[in-house]
C-alpha positions as CSV (number, residue, x, y, z in Angstrom):
1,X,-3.4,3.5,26.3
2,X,-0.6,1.3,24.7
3,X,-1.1,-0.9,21.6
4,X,1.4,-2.2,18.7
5,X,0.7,-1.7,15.4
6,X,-0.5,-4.7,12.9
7,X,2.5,-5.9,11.0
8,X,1.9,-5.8,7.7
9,X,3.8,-5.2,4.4
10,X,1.7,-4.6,1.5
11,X,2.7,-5.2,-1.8
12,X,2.1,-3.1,-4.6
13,X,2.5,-4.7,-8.0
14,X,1.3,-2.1,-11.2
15,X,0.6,-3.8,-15.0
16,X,1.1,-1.7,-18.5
17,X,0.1,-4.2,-20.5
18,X,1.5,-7.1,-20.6
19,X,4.5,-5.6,-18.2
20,X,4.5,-5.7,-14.3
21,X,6.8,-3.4,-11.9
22,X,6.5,-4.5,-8.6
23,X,7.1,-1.7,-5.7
24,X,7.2,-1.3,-2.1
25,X,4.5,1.4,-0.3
26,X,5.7,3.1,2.5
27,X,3.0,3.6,5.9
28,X,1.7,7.6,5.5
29,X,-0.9,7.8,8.0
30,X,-2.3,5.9,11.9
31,X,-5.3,7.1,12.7
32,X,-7.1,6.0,15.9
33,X,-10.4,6.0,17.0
34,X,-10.6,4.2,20.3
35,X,-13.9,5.0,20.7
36,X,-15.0,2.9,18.1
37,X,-12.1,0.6,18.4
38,X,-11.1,1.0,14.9
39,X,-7.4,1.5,13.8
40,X,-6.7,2.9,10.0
41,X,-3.6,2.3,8.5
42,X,-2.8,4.5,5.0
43,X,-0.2,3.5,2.9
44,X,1.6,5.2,-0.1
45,X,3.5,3.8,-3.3
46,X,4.7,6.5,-5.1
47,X,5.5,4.8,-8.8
48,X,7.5,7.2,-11.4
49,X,5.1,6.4,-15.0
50,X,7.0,9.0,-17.0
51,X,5.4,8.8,-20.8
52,X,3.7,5.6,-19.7
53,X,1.2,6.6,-17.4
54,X,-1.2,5.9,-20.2
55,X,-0.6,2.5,-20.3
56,X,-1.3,1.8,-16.6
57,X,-4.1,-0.6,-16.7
58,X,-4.1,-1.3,-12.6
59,X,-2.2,-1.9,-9.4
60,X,-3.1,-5.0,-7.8
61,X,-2.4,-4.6,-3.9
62,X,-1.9,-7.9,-1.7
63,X,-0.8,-7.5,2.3
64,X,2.0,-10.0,3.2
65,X,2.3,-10.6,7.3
66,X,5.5,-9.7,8.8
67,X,6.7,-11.8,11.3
């Protein structure tokens, strides 16, 4: 069985307040079930929050295609 991957970057862009930082995530897992034809891609985006991890209202995630 051969296949290639989906290329896909997703961007990871986290808000405290008012304030965006904008980081990369970084693929963690491939899981394949080919008998349900399904392909699961994880991905990771390991953001240090320090003393403002209580200000983290959300991280908005948006895939970008890679060509």
């Amino acid at each position: 069985m051969t296949f290639v991957l989906p290329r896909v970057q997703p961007l990871f862009e986290t808000w405290f307040g008012r304030n965006s930082v904008e980081h990369r995530g970084q693929l963690a897992t491939v899981m394949i079930e080919p008998d349900l034809r399904r392909l699961t891609m994880t991905w990771q985006a390991p953001l240090v929050c320090n003393r403002r991890v209580d200000e983290l209202d959300f991280t908005m995630v948006t895939a970008k295609p890679m060509q």
